[in-house]
N, C-alpha and C positions, 0 to 999 in steps of 0.2 A: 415433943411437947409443944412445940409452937405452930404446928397444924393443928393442934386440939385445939388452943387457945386463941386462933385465929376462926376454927369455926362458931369456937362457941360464942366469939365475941359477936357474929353475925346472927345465932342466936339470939341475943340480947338486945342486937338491932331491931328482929323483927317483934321483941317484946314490946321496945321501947316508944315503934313507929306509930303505935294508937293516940298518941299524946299530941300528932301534928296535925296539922289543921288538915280539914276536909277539900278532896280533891277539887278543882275547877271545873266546872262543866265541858262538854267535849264541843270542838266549837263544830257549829252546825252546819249541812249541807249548804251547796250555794244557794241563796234566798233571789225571790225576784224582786227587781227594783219596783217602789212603790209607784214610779214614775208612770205617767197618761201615755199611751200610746202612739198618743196624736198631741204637739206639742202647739200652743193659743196659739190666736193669731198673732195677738202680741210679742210673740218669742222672738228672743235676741236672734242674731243672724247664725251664731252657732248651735240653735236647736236641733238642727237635723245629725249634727252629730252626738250630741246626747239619746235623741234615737236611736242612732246604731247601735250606742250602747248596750241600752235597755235590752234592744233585739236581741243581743248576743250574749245576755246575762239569760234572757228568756232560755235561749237555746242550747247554752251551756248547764242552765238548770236541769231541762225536758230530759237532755242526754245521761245527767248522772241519775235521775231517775230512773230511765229505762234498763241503766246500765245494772241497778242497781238490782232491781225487780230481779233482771236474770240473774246475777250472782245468787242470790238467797235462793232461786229456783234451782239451781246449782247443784246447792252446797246442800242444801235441804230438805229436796225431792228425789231429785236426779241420779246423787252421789252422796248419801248420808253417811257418817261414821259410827252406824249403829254400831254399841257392844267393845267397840275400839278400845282401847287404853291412848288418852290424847294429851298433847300437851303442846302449850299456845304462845307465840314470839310473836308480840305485836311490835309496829314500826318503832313508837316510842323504848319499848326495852330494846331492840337493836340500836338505837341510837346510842342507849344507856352504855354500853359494850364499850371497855376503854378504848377500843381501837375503831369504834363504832362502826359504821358502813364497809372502812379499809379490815373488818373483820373475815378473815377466810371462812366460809361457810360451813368447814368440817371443825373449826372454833368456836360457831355460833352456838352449833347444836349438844358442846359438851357440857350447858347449863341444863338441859333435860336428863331425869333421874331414867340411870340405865344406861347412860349412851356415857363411853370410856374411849380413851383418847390413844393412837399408835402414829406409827410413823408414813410419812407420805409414800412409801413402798408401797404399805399395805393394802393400799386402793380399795373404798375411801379411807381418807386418815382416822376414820371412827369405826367402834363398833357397836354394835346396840345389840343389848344383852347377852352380848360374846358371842353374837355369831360373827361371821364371818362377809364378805360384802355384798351381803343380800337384801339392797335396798333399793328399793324406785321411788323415783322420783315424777312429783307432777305439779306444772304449772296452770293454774286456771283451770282445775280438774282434769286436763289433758296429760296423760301418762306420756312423758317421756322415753326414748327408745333408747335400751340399755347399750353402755360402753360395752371397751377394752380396756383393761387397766389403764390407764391414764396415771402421773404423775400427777400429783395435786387434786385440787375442787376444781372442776368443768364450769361450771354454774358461780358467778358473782353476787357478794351480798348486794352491792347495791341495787339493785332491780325489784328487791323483794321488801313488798308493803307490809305483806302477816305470813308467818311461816306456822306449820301444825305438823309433829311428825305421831305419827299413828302407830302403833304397836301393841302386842297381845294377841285376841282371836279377833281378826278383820271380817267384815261381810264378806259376801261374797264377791262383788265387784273387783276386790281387788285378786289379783293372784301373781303366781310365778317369785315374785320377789315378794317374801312376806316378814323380814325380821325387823322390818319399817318401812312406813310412807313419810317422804319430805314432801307434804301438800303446802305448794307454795301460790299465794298471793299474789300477784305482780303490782308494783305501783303503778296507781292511775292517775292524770292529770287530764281535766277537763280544760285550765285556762293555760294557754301553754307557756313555758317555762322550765326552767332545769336550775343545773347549776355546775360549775367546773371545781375540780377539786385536786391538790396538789396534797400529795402525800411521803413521807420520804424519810430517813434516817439512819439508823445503825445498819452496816454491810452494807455499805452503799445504794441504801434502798430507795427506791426512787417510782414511783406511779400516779403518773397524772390521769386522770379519767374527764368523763362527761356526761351526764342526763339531759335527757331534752322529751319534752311527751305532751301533749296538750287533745285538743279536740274540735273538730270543726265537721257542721253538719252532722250527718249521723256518724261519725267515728271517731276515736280516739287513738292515739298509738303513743309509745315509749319507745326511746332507744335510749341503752348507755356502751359508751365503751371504755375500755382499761389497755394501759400500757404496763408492763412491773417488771422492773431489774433490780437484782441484789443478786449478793455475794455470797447468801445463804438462798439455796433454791430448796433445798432439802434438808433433812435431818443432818446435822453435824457425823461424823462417824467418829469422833474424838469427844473429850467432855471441855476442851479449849473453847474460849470464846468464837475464835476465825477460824472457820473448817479449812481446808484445804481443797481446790479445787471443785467449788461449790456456785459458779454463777449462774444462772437464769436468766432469760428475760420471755417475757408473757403478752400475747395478745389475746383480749377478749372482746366478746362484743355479742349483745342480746336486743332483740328490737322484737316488739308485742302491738297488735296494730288489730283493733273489731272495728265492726260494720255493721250498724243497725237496719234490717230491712222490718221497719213496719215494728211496731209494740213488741212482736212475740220471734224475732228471729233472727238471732248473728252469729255472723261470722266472724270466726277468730283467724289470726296467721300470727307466726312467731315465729325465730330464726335465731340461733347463735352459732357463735364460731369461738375457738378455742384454739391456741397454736402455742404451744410450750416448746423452749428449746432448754436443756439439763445439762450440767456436768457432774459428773458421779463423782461423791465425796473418796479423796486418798488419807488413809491410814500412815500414820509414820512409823517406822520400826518395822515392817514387814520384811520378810527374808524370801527372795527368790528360791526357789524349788531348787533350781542348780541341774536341771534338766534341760534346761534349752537359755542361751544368750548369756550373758554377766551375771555373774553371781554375786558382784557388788550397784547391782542396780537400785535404783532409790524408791520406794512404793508410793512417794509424791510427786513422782516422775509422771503418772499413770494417768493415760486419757479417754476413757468411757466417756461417752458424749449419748445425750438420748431425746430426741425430738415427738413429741407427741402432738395429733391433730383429729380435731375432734367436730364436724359440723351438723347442725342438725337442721329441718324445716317442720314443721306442722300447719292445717288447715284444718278447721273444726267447725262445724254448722250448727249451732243450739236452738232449738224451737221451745218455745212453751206455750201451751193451750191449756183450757178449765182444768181438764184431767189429766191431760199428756203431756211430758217431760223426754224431748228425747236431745240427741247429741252424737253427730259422728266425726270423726277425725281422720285424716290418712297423717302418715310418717313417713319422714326419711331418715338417715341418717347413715354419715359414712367416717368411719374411723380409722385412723394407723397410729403403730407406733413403729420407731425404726429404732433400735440399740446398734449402736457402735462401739465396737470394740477398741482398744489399742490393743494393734496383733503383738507387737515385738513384746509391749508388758506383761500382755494377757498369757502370751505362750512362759514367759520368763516365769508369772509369779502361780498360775492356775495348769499351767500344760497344754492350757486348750485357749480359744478366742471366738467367740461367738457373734456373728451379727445377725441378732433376729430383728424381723420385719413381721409384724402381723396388719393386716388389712380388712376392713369390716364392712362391708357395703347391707344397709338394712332396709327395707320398707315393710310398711304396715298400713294397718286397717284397725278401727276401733268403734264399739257402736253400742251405747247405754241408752234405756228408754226407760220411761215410768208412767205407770197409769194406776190413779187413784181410784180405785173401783167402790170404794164405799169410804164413809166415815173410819171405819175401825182397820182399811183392808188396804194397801199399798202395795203393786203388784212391780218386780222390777224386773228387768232381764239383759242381757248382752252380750255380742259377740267379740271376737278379737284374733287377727292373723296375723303373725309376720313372719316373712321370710329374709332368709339373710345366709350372705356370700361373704364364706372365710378365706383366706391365702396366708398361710403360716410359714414361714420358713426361715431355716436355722442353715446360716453359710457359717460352717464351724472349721475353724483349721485349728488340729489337732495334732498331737505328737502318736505316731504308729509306737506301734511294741514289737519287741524283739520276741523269737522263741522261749525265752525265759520271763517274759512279762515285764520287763525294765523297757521304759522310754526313749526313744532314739529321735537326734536333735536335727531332724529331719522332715518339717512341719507337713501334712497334708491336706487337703481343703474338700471339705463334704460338703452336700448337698440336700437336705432335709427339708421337703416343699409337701405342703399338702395341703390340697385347695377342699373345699366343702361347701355344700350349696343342704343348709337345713331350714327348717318351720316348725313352728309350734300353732295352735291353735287352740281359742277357750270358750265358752259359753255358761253362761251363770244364769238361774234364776232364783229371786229368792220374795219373800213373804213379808211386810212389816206389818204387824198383829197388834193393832192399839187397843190391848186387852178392856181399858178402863184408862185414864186421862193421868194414871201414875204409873201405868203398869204397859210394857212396849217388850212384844215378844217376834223376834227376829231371826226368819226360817231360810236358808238358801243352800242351792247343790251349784257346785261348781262341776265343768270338765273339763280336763287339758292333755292335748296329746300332742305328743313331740316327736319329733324327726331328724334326729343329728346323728350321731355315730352311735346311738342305741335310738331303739322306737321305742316309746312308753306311753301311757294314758293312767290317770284317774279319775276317779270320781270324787266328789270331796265337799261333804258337808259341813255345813255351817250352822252354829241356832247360838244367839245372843240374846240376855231376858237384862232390861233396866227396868228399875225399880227408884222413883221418887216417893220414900215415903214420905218425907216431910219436904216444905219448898228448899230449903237449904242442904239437902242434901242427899247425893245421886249412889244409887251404886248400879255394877254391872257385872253379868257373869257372862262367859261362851264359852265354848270350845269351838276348834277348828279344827279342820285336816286338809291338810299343806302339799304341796305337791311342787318342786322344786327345781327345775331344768339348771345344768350347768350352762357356764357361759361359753360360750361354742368355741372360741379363741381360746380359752383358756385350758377345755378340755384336748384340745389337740394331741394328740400321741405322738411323739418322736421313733423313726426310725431306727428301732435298737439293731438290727442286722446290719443298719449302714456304718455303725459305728464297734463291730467287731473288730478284733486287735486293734483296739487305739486306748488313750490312756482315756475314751469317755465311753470304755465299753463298761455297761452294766455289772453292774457286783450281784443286783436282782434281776434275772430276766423274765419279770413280770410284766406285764402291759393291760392287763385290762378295762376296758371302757368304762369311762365313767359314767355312772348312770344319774338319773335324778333323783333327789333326797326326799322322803316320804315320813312325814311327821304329823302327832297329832297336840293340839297346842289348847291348856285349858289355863285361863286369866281370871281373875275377881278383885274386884276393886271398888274402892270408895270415894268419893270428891265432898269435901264439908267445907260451906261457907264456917266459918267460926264467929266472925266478927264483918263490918261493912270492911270490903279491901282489904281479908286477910282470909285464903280459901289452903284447904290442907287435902290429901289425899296419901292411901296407900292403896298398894295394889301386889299380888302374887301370882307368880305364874309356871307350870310346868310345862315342860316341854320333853315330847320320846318319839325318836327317828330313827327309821334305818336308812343303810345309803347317805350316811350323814356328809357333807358336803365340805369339804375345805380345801385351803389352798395354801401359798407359800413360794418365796423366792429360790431356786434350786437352779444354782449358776451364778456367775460372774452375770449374765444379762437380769438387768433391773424388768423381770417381767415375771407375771404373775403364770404357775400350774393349779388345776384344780386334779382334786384326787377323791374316793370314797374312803369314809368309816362305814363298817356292816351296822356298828350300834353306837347314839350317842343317847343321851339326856342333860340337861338342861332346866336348872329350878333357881328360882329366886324372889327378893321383895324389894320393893322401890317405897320409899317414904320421897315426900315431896310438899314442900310450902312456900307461899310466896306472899307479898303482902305491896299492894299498891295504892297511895293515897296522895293525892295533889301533885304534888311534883319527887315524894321519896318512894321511893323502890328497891324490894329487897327481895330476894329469892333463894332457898338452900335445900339442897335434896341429896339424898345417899341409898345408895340402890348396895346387895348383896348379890350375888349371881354364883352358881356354881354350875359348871356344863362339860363334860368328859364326854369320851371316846374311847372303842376298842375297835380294834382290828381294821387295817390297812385294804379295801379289797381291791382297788383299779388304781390303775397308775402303781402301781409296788415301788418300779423301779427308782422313783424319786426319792426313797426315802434312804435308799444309798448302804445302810446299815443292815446284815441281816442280823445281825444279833437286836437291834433295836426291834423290827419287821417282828423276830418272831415274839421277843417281849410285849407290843403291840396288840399282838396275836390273844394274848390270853388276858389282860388286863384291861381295866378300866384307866388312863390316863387323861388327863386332860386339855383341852382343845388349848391350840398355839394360841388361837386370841382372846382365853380365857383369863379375865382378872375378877377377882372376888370381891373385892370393893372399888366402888367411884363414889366420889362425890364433889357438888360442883355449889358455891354459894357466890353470892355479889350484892353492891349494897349500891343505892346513885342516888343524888339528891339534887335537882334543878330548883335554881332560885332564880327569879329574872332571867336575864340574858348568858348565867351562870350553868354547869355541869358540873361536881364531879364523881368519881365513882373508881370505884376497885371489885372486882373478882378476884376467885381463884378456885381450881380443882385441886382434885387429889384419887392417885391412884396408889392401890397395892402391889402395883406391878406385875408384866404379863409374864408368860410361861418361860421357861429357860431350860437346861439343860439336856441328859439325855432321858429322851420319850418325855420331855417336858414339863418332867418329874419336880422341878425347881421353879421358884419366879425370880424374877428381878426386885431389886430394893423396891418399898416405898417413895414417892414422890409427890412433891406440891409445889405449884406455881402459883404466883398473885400477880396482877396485873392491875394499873391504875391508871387516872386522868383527868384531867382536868379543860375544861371548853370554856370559851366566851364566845356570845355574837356582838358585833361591832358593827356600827352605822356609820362607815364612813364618808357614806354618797348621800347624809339626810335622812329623809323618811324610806328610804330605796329599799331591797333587801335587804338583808345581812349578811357581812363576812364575820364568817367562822372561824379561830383560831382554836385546838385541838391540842397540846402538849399529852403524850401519851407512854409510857413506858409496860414491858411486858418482861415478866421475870424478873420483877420488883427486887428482890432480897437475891437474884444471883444465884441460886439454887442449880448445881448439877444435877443432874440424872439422866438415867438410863431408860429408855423405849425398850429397845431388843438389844440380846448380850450376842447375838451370831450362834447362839448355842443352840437353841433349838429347833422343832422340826418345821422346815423351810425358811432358817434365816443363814441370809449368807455372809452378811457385815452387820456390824454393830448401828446402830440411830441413837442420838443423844438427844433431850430437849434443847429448846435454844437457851445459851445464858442471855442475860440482861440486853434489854435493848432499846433505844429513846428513838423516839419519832413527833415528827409535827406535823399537824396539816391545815390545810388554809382551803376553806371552803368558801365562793361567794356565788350564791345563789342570785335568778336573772330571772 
């Protein structure tokens, strides 16, 4: 009852918000000074440096200009989100965010309808529209080069000016990850400046960071970095406030840096780095097997430790000319993660102890062009390579078996390595058809062919029709067909010959390769102004695959397997409204989703159960990361130098049981805060003070029960927790 009444109260927010005054004009690009360029003869002696000034105000203007021009050629020509289903995070609503900038970024995105919330296992911590973690990510239009399960978000909010994440039937441009685009904005500074920010509180949480970005001559660049230590690195595995053997500590760091050659040509470079170190939450109460070491040993004893690193680089060239739009980029990007086991626990409470090591070395090639060939006619097209070097390996010490299949307390240590050297490659062209100045008809064939531990290729068309019948209000129809390559770490086979007579020999001796997921995706939707500062949209969409695509944890190692369903489907609707006007801001949306599966075909052996395997076999069940409602609202009201503001979501909770036949309770969290800025140095900038709490009301629940298919421990939400932060901006 108090989730009903918490949302409808936000309801009545956004009925109520037409009564307040009209928003303030957005303030406007940097102006040039009125000032003469040549300063009288009569001028005091420090004229020549109010010149400088002026010069640098000049130069500062010219560049966000130019800078400007190419964004919107970008965004609008280049890479347009014809037909998409889109939905829009400007800086001011991340601000709004009780936890604001110090928000994890797989937090940011659980205010977009559709997008449901799991545990940091699941890599990422979201899912959008219950698939599973099939999403790219792109900075400045530059597509990022996909991980390895990684612990946590890669990627910092603070860095990011407007966020849009894209979903439904996509152009063609994009591919391979399609069940969302995170197209991110990066922030720009023209005069340079930043600011230091201290952030900290419940589980000894602790993250100092820093921005700095500015502009001189034709360039601009951004760096921030981040420190983060707490007590809580992961999901609790208890519903207690203080997990048990749960600390973190985090280094990040993202630096963004263009180069103007001339009106129509930059160059971009960008760089992050990522360094997590983890300790895997212990369970109390767990009883050792009694197969190997004490059988009064304590399960909070227990030291899984897991280091993730993640770095990446890009280079990207943009040109714009009358008609031509084009854009290349190369990549790199090298990843690992290392699991560590504690052998003496591992062997005592599982049989077994696993340290897997996976390593990811990637490079790429990326090349989108646009030529306006008439009024009505936009011609686009693109290429895309990358190859990439895997090393997998599982140093497992195991317990051997006796002639009679009973375990013998007599550990042995295996070797489970397999390196792999695969490529994919895409090429798209497609058609924007400006039927008539309300009517935009949107034609593109994609192709992608893969080369990992199966070869595959499709073909895969695309056609999106928008329709403006009135100014206030858009609709959009597509379809698409999807084409879906595993993530090559994640597909990897283990060894089932090497692990005969042991207590990790197969119950299934299935193995087959995982292949790529082939689906076709149809969306329609609507977006209505209703009122000035108050827009509404719904939207539906089906989705039917074979080769359906998922994954899940299978082990004591916190690492992700991917496996095939022969058939899934996938349908549902998103309502969605937001309403912004001067300084109050409200947003509340609830999406329904329903997406199942049958039958097991590659990977078998992971799912452990043949009685589940063959029930699998004949039924339609549904997908592990399948929840049937989300919904996410928040309300924020700046006054002066004032903030405050509250969220919260709510899930029906994901899948549980056997063949996942079950979900988990219902759950809802709120989250609130409250800011001032402070002028303690004068007219100087301002310091920030933040008071922030998440998990307002204290609320247990439950992420994953360990029940179902691919969960191996339990994740709780977090309970209650206060933080403060002190921002002063320079």
């Amino acid at each position: 009852m108090a989730r009903i009444i918490g949302f409808a109260l936000c309801g009545a927010g956004l009925a109520m918000a037409a009564m307040l005054p009209a928003r303030a004009a957005e303030p406007p690009p940097p102006q040039t000074s009125p000032a003469s360029d040549k300063a009288p003869a009569s001028a005091p002696a420090d004229a020549e440096l109010s010149e400088i000034v002026v010069t640098a105000r000049r130069l500062t203007e010219s560049l966000w200009i130019k800078n400007k021009a190419l964004d919107e050629s970008r965004d609008k020509d280049l890479l347009p989100k014809l037909g998409a289903t889109t939905y829009d995070i400007d800086q001011d609503a991340l601000q709004a965010l009780p936890q604001g900038k110090n928000t994890p970024l797989d937090k940011v995105l659980l205010q977009i309808p559709g997008v449901s919330y799991d545990s940091a296992i699941s890599n990422p911590d979201f899912h959008v529209r219950n698939e599973y973690s099939n999403v790219q990510y792109r900075v400045n239009g530059i597509q990022l080069p996909d991980g390895v399960s990684a612990l946590g978000p890669v990627l910092e909010t603070d860095f990011i000016g407007n966020l849009n994440l894209l979903d439904g039937a996509l152009p063609a441009q994009y591919g391979l990850r399609t069940a969302g685009v995170v197209d991110i904005i990066t922030k720009t500074e023209f005069d340079p400046g930043g600011n230091l920010d201290l952030y900290g509180g419940t589980w000894g949480t602790l993250a100092p960071s820093i921005e700095y970005g500015g502009g001189a001559a034709q360039t601009q660049y951004f760096l921030t970095g981040r420190y983060l230590q707490s007590e809580q690195g992961l999901e609790n595995a208890m519903p207690t406030q203080d997990p048990i053997h749960d600390r973190t500590a985090q280094e990040k760091f993202f630096g963004y840096g263009s180069t103007l050659f001339g009106d129509s040509t930059r160059l971009t470079y960008m760089s992050g780095a990522f360094i997590g170190h983890f300790q895997i939450p212990d369970l109390v109460g767990e009883e050792p097997l009694g197969d190997f070491g004490s059988s009064t040993l304590s399960s909070t004893s227990l030291n899984e430790n897991e280091t993730d690193r993640f770095f990446f680089g890009i280079v990207a060239m943009q040109t714009h000319h009358d008609n031509v739009d084009t854009q290349l980029s190369v990549f790199t990007r090298y990843a690992t993660i290392d699991f560590v086991p504690d052998v003496y626990g591992d062997l005592a409470f599982n049989d077994a102890a696993s340290n897997v090591v996976r390593k990811s070395l990637l490079n790429g090639v990326e090349f989108d062009a646009a030529d306006h060939l008439s009024e009505a006619h936009t011609l686009r097209a693109g290429l895309t390579f990358s190859i990439e070097k895997t090393q997998v390996q599982d140093l497992a010490t195991v317990l051997p078996l006796d002639a009679d299949g009973n375990p013998l307390p007599t550990p042995v240590t295996l070797n489970d390595y397999t390196p792999k050297l695969g490529w994919i490659a895409g090429a798209y062209v497609q058609d924007e058809w400006r039927i008539r100045p309300d009517l935009t008809l949107n034609t593109g064939l994609r192709f992608d062919q893969m080369n990992q531990f199966v070869s595959a290729n499709q073909v895969s068309p695309r056609i999106a029709l928008l329709y403006k019948p009135v100014p206030d209000t858009t609709l959009h129809a597509g379809v698409s067909r999807y084409f879906t390559p595993p993530m090559q770490a994640q597909a990897t086979q283990n060894n089932l010959a090497l692990f005969q007579n042991t207590v990790q020999q197969p119950a299934i001796p299935l193995d087959d390769p995982v292949r790529p997921e082939r689906a076709t995706y149809f969306d329609v939707g609507v977006d209505q102004l209703l009122l000035p500062g108050l827009t509404a949209g719904l939207d539906v969409h089906y989705k039917r695959s074979t080769d359906t695509l998922d994954d899940g944890q299978f082990g004591q190692a916190v690492v992700l397997d991917q496996f095939n369903y022969a058939d899934g489907f996938s349908r549902g609707a998103e309502l969605k409204i937001k309403y912004y006007q001067g300084g109050f801001r409200a947003y509340a949306n609830v999406s329904h989703e329903i997406t199942m599966v049958k039958s097991v075909v590659s990977n078998q052996y992971l799912i452990g159960d043949p009685v589940e395997l063959a029930y699998l076999a004949t039924t339609y069940t549904y997908a592990s990361d399948a929840q049937t409602v989300s919904a996410s609202t928040g309300i924020s009201y700046r006054w002066h130098n004032m903030l405050a503001s509250i969220d919260g979501f709510y899930g029906s909770g994901l899948r549980a049981g056997f063949a996942n036949e079950q979900h988990s309770p219902g759950y809802t969290q709120w989250n609130a805060a409250v800011d001032r800025d402070f002028f303690p140095w004068g007219e100087q900038k301002p310091l920030t003070l933040r008071l922030s709490v998440i998990n307002l009301f204290d609320r247990s629940y439950v992420l994953r029960e360990a029940t179902g298919i691919g969960e191996f421990a339990p994740q709780y939400g977090p309970r209650r927790g206060l933080f403060v932060e002190l921002t002063q901006q320079f």
